[in-house]
C-alpha positions as CSV (number, residue, x, y, z in Angstrom):
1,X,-208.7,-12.4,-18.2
2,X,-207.2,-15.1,-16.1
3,X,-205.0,-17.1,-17.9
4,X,-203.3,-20.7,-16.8
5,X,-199.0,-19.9,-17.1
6,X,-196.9,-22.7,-19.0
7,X,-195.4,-23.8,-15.2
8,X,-198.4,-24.9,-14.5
9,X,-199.7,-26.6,-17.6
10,X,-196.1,-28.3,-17.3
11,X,-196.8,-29.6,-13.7
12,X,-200.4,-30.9,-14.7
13,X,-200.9,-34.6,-15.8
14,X,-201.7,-35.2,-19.4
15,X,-205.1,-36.3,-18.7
16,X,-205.4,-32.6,-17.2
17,X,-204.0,-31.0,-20.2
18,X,-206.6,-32.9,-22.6
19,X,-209.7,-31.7,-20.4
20,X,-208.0,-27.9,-21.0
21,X,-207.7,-28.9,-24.6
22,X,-210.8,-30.0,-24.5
23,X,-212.5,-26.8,-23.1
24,X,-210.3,-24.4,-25.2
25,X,-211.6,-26.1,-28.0
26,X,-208.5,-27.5,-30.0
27,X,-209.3,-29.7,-32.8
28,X,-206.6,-33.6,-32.4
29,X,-205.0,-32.6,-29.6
30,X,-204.8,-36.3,-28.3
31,X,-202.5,-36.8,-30.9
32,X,-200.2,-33.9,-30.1
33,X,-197.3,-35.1,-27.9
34,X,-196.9,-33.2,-24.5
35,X,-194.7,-30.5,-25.1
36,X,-197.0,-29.7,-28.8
37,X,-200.1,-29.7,-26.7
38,X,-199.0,-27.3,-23.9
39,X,-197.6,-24.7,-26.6
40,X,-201.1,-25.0,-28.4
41,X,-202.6,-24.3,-25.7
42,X,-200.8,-21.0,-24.8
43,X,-201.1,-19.8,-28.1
44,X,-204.8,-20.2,-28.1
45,X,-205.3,-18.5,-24.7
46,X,-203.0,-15.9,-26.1
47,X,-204.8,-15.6,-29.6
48,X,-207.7,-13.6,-27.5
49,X,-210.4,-16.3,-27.6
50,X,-213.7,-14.1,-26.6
51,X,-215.7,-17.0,-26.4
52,X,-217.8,-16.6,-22.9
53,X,-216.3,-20.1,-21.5
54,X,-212.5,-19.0,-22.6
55,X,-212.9,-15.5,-20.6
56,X,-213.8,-16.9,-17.5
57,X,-211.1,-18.9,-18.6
58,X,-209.1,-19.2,-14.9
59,X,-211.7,-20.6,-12.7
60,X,-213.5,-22.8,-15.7
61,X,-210.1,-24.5,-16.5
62,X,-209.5,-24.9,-13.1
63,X,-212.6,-26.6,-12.6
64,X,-212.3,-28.3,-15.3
65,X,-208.9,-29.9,-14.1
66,X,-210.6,-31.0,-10.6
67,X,-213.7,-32.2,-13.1
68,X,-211.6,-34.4,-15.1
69,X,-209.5,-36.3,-12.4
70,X,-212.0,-36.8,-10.7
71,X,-214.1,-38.2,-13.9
72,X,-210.8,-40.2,-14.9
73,X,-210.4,-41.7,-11.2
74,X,-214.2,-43.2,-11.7
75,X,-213.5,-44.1,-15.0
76,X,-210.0,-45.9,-14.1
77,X,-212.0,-47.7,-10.8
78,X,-214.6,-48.9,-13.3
79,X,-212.0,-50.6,-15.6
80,X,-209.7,-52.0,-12.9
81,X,-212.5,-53.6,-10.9
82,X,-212.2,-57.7,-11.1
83,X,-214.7,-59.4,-13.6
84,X,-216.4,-62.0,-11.6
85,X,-216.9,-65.1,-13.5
86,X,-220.4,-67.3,-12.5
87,X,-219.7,-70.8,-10.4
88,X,-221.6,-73.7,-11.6
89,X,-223.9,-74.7,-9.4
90,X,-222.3,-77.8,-8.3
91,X,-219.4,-75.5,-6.8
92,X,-221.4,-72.8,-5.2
93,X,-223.2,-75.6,-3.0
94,X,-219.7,-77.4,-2.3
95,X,-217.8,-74.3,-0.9
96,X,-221.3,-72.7,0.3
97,X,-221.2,-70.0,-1.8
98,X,-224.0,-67.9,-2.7
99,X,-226.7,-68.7,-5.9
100,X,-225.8,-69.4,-9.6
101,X,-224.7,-66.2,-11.1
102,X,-222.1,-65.6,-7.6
103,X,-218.6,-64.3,-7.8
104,X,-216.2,-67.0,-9.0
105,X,-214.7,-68.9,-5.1
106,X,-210.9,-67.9,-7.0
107,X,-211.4,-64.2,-6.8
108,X,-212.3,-64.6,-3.0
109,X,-208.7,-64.5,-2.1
110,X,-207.8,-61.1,-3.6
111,X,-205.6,-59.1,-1.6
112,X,-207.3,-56.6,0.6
113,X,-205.4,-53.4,-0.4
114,X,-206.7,-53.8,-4.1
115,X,-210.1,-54.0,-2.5
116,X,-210.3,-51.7,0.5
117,X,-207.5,-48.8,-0.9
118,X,-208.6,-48.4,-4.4
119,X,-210.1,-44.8,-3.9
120,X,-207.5,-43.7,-1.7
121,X,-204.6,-45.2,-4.8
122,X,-206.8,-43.1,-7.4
123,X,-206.5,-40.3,-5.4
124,X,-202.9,-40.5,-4.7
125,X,-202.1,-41.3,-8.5
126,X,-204.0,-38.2,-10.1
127,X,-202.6,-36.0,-7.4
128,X,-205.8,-35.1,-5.8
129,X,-206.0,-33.0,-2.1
130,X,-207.3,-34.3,0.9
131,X,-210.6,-33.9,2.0
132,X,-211.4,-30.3,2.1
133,X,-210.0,-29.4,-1.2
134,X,-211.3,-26.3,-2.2
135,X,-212.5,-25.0,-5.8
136,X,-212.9,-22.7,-7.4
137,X,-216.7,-21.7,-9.1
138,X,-216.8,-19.4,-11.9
139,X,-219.3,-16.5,-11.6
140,X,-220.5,-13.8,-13.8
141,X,-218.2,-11.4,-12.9
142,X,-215.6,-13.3,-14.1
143,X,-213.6,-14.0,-10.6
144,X,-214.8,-17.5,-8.8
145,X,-216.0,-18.2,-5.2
146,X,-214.9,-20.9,-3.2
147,X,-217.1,-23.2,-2.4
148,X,-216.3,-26.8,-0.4
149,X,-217.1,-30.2,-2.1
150,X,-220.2,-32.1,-1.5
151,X,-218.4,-34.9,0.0
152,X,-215.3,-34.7,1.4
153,X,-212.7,-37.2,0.2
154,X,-210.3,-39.5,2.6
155,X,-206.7,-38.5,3.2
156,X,-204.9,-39.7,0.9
157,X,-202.2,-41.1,3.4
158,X,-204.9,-42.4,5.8
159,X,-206.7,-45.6,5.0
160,X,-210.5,-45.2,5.5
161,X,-212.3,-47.1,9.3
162,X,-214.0,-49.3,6.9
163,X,-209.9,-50.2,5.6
164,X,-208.6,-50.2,9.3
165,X,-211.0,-52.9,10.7
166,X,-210.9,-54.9,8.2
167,X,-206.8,-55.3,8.4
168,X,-207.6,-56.4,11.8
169,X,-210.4,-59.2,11.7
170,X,-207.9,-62.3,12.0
171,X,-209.3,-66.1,11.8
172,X,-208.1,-68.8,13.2
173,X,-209.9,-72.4,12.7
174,X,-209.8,-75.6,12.1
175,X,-209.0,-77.1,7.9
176,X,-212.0,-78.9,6.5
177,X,-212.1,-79.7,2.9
178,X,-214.6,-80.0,0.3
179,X,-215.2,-81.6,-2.6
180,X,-213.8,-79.6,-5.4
181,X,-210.6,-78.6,-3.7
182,X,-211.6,-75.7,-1.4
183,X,-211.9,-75.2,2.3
184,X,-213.6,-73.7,5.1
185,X,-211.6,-72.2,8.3
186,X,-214.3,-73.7,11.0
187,X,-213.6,-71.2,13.7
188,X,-215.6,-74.0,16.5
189,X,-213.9,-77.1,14.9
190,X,-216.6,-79.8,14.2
191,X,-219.4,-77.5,14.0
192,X,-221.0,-75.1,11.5
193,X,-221.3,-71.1,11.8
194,X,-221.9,-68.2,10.1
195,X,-218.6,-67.1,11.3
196,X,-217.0,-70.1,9.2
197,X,-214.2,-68.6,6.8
198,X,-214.0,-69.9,3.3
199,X,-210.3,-70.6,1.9
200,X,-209.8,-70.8,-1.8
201,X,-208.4,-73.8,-3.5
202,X,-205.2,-72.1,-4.9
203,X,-204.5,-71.3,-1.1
204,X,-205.0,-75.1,-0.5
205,X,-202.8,-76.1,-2.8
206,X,-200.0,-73.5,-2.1
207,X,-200.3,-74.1,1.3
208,X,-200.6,-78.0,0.9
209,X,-203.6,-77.9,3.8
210,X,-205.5,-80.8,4.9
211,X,-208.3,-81.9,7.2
212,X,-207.5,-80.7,10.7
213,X,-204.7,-78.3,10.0
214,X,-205.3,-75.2,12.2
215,X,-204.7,-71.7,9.8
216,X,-205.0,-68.3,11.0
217,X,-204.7,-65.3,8.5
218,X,-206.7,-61.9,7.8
219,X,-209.9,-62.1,6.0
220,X,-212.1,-59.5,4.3
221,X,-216.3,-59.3,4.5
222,X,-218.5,-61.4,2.2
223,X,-218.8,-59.4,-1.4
224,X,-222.2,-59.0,-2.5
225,X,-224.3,-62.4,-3.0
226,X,-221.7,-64.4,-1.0
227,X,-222.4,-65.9,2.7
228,X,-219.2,-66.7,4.2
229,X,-216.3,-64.1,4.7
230,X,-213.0,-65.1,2.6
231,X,-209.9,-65.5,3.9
232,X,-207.0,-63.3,2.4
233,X,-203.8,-65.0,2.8
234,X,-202.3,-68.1,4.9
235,X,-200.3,-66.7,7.8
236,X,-200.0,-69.5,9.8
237,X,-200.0,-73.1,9.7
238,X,-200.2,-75.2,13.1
239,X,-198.4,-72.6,15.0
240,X,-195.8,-72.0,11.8
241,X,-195.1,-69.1,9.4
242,X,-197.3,-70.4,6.3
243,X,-194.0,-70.4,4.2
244,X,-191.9,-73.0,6.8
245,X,-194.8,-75.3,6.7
246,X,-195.0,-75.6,2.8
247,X,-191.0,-75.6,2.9
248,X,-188.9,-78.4,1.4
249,X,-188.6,-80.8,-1.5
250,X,-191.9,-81.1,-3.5
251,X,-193.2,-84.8,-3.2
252,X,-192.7,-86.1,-6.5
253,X,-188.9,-85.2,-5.7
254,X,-188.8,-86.9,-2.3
255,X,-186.9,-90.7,-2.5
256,X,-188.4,-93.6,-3.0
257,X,-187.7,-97.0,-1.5
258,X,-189.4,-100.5,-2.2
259,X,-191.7,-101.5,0.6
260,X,-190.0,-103.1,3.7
261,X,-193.0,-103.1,5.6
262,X,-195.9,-106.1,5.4
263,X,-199.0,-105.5,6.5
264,X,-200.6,-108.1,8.4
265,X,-204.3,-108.6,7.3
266,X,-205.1,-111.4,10.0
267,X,-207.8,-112.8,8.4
268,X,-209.5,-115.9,8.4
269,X,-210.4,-115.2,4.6
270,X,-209.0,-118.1,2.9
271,X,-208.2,-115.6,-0.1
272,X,-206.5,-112.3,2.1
273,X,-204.9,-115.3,3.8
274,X,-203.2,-116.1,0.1
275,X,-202.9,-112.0,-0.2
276,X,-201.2,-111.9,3.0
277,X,-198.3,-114.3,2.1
278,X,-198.4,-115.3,-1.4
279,X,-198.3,-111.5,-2.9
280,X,-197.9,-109.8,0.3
281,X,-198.3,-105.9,0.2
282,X,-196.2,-103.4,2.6
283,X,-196.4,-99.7,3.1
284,X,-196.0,-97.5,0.1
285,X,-196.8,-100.5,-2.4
286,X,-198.1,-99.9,-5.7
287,X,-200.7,-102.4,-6.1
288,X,-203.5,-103.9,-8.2
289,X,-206.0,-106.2,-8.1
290,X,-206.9,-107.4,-11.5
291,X,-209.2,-109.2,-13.3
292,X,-212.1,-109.9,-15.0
293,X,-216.0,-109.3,-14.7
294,X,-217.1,-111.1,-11.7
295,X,-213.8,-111.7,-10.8
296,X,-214.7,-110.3,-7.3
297,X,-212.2,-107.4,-6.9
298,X,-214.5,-104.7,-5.2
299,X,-215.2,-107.2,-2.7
300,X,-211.4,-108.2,-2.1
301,X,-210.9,-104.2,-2.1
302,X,-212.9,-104.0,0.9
303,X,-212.1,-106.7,2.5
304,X,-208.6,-105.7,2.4
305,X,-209.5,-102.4,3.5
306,X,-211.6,-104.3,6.7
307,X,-208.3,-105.3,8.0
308,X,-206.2,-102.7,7.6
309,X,-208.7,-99.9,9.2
310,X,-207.6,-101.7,12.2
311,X,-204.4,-100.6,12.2
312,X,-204.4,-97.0,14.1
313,X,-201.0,-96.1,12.5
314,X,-202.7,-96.3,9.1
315,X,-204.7,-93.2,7.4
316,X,-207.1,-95.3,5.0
317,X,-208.5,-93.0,2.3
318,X,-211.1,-94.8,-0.4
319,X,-212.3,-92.7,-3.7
320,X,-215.0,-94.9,-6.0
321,X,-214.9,-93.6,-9.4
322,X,-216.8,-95.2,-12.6
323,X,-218.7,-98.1,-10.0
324,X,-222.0,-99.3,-9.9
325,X,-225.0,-96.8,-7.8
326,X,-225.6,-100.3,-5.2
327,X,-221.9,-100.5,-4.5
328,X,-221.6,-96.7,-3.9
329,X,-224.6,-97.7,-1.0
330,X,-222.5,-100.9,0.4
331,X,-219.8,-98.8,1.2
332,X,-221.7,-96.4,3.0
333,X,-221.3,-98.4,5.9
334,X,-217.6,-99.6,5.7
335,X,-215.3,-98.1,8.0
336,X,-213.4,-96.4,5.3
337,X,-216.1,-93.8,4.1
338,X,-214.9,-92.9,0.4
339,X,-213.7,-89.3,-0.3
340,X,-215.9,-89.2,-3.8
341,X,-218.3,-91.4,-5.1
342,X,-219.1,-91.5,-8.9
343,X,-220.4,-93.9,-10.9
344,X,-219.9,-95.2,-14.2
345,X,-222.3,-92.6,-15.4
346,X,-220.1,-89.7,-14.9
347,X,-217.4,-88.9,-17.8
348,X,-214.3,-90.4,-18.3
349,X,-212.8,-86.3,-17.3
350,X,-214.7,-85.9,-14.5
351,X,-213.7,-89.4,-13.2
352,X,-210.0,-88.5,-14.3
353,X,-210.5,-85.2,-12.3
354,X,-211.8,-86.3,-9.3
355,X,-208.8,-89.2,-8.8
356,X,-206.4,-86.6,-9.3
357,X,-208.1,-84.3,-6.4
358,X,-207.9,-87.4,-4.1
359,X,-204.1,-88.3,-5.3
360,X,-202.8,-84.7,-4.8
361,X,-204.5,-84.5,-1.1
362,X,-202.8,-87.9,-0.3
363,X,-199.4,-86.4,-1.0
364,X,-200.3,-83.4,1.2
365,X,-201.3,-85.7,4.2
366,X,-197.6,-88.1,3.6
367,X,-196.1,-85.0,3.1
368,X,-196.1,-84.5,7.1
369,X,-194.7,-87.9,7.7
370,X,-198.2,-89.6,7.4
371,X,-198.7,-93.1,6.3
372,X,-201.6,-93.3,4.0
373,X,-203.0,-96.4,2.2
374,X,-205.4,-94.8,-1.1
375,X,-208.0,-97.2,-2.6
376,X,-208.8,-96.8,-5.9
377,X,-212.4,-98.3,-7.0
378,X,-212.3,-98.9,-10.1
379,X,-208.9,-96.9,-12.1
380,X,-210.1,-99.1,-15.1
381,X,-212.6,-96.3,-15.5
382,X,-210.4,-93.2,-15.9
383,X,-208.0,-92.3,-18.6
384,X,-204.8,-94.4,-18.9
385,X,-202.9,-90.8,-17.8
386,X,-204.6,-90.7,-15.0
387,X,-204.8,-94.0,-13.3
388,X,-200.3,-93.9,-14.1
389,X,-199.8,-90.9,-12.4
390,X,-202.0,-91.9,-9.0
391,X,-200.2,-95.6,-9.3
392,X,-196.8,-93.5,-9.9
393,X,-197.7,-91.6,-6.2
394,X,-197.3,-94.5,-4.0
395,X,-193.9,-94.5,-2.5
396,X,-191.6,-95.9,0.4
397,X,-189.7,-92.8,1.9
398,X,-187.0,-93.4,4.0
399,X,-187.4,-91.8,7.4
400,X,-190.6,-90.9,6.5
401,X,-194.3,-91.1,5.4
402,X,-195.4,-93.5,3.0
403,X,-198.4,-93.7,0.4
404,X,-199.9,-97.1,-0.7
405,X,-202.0,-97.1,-3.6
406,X,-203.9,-100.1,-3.9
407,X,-206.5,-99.8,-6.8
408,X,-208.6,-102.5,-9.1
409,X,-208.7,-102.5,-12.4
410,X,-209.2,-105.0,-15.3
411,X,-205.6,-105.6,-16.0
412,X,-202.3,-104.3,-14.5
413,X,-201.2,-101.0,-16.2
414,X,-197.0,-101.3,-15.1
415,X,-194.9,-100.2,-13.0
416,X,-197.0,-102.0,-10.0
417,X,-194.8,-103.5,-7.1
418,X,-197.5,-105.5,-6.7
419,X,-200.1,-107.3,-9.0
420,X,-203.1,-109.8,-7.5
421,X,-205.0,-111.7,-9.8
422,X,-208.1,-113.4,-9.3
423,X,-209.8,-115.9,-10.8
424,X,-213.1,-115.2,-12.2
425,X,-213.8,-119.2,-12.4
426,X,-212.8,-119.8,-9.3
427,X,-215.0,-117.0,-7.7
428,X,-217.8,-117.5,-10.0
429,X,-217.6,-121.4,-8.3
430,X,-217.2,-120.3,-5.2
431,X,-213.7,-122.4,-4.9
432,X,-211.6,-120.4,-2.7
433,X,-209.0,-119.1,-2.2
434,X,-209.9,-116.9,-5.8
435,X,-206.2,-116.1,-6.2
436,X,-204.6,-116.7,-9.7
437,X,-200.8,-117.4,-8.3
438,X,-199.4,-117.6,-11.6
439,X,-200.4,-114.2,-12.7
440,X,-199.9,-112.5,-9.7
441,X,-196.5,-111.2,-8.5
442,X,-194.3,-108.9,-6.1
443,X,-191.5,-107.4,-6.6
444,X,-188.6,-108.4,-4.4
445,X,-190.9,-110.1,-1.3
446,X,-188.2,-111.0,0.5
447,X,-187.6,-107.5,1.8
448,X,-191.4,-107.8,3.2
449,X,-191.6,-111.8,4.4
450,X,-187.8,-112.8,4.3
451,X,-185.4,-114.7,2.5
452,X,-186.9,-118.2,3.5
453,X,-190.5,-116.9,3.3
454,X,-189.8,-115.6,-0.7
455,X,-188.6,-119.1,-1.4
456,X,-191.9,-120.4,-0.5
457,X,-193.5,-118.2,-2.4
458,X,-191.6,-119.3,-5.7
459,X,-192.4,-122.9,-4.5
460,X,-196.1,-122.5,-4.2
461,X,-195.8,-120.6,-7.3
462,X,-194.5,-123.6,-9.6
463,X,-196.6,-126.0,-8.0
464,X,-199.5,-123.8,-9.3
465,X,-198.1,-124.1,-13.3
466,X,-197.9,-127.8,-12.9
467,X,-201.8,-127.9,-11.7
């Protein structure tokens, strides 16, 4: 009777010594610890078990050990496979994923050994033979024939074809950004293909991408119900190791410096003409335009933004949150197209969400020395939190980029460098210019008009109270 000897029940994995176990018939041998199990097991092959299983006991235990790693290897693939959470709906059609029900766009990125070498890991980790292992069938006399397996198994130390072409598809395109925070690698830039690679908006954000920026990095095939292959990791960022280009202070740490720079509307709008020098505004200004119902701030908000989308320096980005549906239309045709639109039907959160998205892709584009002016339309409409930290963005960075926040809302919030009131009388009356001087204010204006200039202002200013 072939027996199995205690070297090699010492050498086999646990999991192997439980499918012996198993087979011998021990009763609680998963709670014996190793050493109790492999003396158990001796003495039971030694106690002259005559069952018909035990005597062809060499080659069924043998079989047995190739039965159970290979059972434990599916079993192990089955629990360590990702759990795909559904997209809403709204996502799948912005990052042009597949129908409701799809993998969620965050598990897109996974890294490709987990996906492609997960057999050839197993294999490696329960000590399994290349392909052509041999075992061992028991017959009835007792001995066991070899036989080969029905499918032979990859090399453990070779990755599978499948493995090795997929480590060499590399994409290279062109940045463009979607709504909720995502991207797709556009391998023509400006077109639309099939060969389009979607990028994840973790990678975005670690990566701090933006419109334009062009990527390269290794990507993997579109999983099952997805369109678009995925890209893995970031390699490159215009021409740059992915980790130089995100290198340096975070933005929030970068100095800030009040605006030195006016911008110079040149309008014959009798109220931007009061804008201009009365409560002038300069790059990385923290503005507001307040007031009440019918006071006419939309309208100075795009007339502001008329002027400025002149200026080819200038990067002029507009988001409309909690407006009305006809003024989402009227913008529509302004040269400054918005980056959302909501209106005051969405929720307070989604509102609040969507401003932040904007904000945080503002930083990104100032971040490489850009100088950005943000309109805000209206911040009245998301929560307090919210409309502080996009006003708290805007700064002046010496020897670099700037971002300008210039938002309406009902009444200033604080911290503003700027404030421009308006009238609702005078607008409703059509008396122009709209400007309430008294209520409006900058801080330090002569570091954007001058010395003589800011005594003008305080002039015009005290003539206004004695009105």
């Amino acid at each position: 009777m072939a027996v199995i000897n205690r070297a090699d029940l010492e050498a086999s994995p646990l999991a192997d010594l439980h499918a012996i176990a198993g087979q011998l018939g021990l009763d609680g041998f998963r709670r014996l610890r190793r050493a109790d199990l492999i003396e158990m097991i001796i003495e039971r092959q030694g106690a002259g078990e005559r069952s018909e299983d035990v005597l062809r006991g060499g080659g069924q235990a043998s079989a047995a050990l190739v039965g159970a790693r290979g059972r434990i290897a599916r079993e192990d693939r089955d629990r360590e496979a990702p759990q795909q959470a559904p997209q809403s709906d709204g996502e799948q059609r912005e990052a042009g994923q597949a129908r409701p029900g799809a993998r969620a766009a965050g598990e897109q990125a996974q890294v490709a050994e987990r996906e492609q070498g997960g057999e050839i890991e197993e294999a490696r980790r329960r000590g399994l033979t290349a392909a052509g292992e041999r075992t061992r069938e028991p017959d009835r006399g007792g001995g066991g024939r070899s036989v080969e397996p029905r499918e032979a198994r990859p090399s453990a130390r070779e990755p599978s074809r499948a493995a090795a072409e997929l480590k060499e598809t590399v994409a290279e395109g062109a940045v463009e950004l979607q709504g909720n925070g995502s991207a797709f690698l556009r391998v023509r830039p400006g077109e639309v293909s099939d060969g389009d690679v979607y990028v994840s908006a973790a990678q975005v954000r670690r990566c701090e991408l933006i419109d334009g920026d062009m990527v390269a990095g290794p990507v993997r095939l579109p999983r099952r119900s997805e369109r678009y292959p995925s890209l893995i990791r970031v390699d490159r960022v215009n021409g740059v190791p992915a980790d130089e280009a995100v290198r340096g202070a975070r933005f929030e740490e970068l100095r800030a410096a009040f605006p030195t720079e006016r911008f110079e509307l040149g309008s014959e709008d009798l109220t931007l003409k009061a804008i201009e020098w009365l409560t002038p505004i300069g790059r990385g200004s923290r503005a507001t335009i307040v007031g009440g119902a019918g006071a006419g701030k939309s309208e100075t908000l795009r007339r502001v933004l008329q002027s400025l989308a002149r200026d080819s320096s200038l990067e002029v980005m507009l988001a409309l949150v909690g407006v009305r549906p006809e003024e989402i239309e009227m913008w529509s045709s302004e040269p400054a197209q918005p980056e959302v639109s909501l209106s005051f039907a969405a929720g307070a959160d989604v509102l609040s969400q969507a401003v932040e998205r904007v904000v945080d892709l503002a930083k990104r584009r100032v971040s490489r020395g850009a100088d950005v002016v943000l309109a805000l339309d209206c911040l009245s409409a998301v929560s307090s939190q919210a409309a502080r930290k996009a006003l708290a963005a805007a700064r002046n960075i010496p020897d670099g980029g700037s971002l300008t926040v210039l938002a309406t809302a009902e009444q200033p919030f604080g911290g503003e460098t700027t404030v421009i009131a308006l009238d609702r009388l005078r607008t409703m009356t059509g008396r122009l210019p709209a400007l309430d001087l008294v209520s409006s204010c900058t801080l330090k204006p002569e570091l954007l008009v001058g010395e003589e200039a800011a005594k003008e202002i305080f002039a015009a200013r005290i003539e206004a109270l004695r009105a």
